[in-house]
Backbone bond lengths (Angstrom), bond angles and torsions (degrees), N, CA, C in turn:
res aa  C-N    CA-C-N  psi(-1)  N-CA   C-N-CA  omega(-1)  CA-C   N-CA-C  phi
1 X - - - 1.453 - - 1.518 110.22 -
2 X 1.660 110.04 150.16 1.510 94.14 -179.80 1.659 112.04 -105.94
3 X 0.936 98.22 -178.37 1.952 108.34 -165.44 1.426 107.78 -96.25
4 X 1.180 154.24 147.74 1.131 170.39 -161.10 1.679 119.67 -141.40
5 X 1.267 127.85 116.40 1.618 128.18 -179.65 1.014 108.91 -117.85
6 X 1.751 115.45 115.03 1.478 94.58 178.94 1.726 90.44 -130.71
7 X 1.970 100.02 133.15 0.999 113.01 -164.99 1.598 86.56 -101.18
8 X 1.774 107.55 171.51 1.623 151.21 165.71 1.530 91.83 41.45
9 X 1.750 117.13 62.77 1.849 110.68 161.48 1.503 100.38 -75.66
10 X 1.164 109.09 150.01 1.545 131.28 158.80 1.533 113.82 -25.81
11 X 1.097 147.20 70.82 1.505 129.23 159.36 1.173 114.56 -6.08
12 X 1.268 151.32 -25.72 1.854 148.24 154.00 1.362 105.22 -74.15
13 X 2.002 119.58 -18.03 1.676 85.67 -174.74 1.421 85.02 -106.05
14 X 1.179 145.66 19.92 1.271 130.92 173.87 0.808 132.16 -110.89
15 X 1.989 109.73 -12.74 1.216 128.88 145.99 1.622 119.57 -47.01
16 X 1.685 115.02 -65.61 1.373 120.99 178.38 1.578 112.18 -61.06
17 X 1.485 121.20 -21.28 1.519 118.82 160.48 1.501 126.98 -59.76
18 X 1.508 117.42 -18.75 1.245 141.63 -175.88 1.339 102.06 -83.08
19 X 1.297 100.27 -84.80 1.474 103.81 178.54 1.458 127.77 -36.01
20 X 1.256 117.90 -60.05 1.562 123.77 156.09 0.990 111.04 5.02
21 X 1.904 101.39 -90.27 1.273 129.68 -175.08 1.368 115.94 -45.13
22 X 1.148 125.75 -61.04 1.404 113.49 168.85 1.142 127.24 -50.94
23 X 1.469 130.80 -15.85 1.665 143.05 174.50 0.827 109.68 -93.66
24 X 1.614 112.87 17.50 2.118 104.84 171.66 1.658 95.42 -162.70
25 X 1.538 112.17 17.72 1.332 142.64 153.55 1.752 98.80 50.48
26 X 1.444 104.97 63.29 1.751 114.23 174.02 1.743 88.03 -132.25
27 X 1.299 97.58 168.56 1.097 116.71 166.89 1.116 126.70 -74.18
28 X 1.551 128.11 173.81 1.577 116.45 -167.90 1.889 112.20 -64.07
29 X 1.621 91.89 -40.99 1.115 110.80 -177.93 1.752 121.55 -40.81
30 X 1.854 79.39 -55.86 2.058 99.13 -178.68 1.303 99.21 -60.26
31 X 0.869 135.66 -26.57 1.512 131.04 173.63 1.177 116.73 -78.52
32 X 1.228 139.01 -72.89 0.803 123.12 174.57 1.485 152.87 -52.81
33 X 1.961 105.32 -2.01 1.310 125.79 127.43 1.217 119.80 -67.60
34 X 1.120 142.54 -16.06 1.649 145.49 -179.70 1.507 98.56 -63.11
35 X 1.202 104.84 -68.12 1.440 126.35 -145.38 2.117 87.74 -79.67
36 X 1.090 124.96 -18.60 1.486 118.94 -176.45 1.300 109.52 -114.61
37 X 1.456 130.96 9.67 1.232 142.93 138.19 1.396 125.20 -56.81
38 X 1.601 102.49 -48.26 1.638 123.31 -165.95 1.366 98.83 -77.94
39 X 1.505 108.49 -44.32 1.646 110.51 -166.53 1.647 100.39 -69.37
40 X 1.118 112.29 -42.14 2.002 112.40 -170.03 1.556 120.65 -82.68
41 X 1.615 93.47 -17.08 1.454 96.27 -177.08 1.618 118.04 -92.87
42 X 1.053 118.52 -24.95 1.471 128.58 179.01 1.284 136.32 -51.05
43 X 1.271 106.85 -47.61 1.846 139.85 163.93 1.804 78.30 79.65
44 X 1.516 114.66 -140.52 1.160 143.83 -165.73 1.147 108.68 -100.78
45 X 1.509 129.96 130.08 1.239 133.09 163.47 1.288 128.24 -84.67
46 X 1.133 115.72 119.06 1.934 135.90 -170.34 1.751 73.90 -43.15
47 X 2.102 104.32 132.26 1.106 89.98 146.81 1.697 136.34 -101.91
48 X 1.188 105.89 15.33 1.807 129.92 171.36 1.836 92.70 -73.05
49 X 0.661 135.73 -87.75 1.105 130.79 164.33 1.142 122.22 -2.21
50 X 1.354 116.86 -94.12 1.692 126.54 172.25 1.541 100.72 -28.74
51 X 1.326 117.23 -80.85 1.409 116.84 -174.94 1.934 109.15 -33.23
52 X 0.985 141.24 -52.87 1.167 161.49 -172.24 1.528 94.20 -54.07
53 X 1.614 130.07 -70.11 0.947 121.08 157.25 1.761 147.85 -14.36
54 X 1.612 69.00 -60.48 2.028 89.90 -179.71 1.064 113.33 -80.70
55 X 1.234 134.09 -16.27 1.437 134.23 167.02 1.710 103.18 -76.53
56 X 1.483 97.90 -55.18 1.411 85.71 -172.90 1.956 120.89 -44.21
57 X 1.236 96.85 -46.26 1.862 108.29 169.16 1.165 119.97 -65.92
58 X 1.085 141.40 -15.02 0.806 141.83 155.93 1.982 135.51 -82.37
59 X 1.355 103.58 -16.62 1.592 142.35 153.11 1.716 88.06 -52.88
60 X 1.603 126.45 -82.60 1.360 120.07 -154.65 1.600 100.57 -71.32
61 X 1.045 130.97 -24.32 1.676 132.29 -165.15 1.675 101.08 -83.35
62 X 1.727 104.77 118.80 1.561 104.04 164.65 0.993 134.01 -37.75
63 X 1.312 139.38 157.74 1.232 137.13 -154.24 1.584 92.86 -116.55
64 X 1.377 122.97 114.26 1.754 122.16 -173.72 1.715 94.93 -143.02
65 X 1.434 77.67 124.03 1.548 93.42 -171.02 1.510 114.33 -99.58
66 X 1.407 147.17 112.33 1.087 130.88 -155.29 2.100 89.42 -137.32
67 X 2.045 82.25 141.62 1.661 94.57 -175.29 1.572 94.72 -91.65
68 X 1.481 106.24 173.88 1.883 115.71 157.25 1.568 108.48 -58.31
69 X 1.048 134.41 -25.32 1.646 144.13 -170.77 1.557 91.70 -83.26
70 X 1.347 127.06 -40.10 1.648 124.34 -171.32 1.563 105.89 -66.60
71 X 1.635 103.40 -53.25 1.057 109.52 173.47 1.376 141.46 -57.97
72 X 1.808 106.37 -26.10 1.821 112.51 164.53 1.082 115.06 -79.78
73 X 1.603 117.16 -30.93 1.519 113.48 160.38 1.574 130.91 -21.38
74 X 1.727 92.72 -73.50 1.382 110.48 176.07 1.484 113.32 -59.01
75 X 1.047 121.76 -44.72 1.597 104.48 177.84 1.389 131.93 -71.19
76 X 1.850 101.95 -19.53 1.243 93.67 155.29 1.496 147.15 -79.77
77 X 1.646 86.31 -9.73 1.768 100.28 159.73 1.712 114.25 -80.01
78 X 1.294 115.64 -5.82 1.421 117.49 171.86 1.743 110.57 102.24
79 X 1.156 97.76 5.12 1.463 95.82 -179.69 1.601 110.00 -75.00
80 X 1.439 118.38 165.67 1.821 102.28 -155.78 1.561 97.84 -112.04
């Protein structure tokens, strides 16, 4: 396999590269093949598709209708 150096990342993206990794318990490294697998391998997503999807999920998900009045409610009970 070959080696890869990648110099001067962001201290914020290498932070959230860290963290990641520990939230899916690989190393910085495994991650950071994770995450450049996902990004190169994907290409573009059909958006007929996607749409097709989101309807479909949204088909099984209740239908809850909420006003601006529902919503000051709740925050004045503290909900976030």
């Amino acid at each position: 396999m070959a080696t890869l150096t990648i110099k001067n990342i962001p201290e914020r993206l290498r932070r959230r590269l860290k963290e990641s990794a520990a939230e899916h318990r690989r190393s910085i490294n495994g991650e950071a093949i994770s995450c450049l697998e996902k990004a190169l391998a994907g290409g573009r997503v059909d958006p007929q598709e996607f749409l097709a999807q989101a309807r479909a999920l949204r088909q099984r998900l209740p239908r809850i209708f909420l006003t601006d009045r529902d919503l000051r409610a709740a925050r004045r009970e503290g909900r976030p």
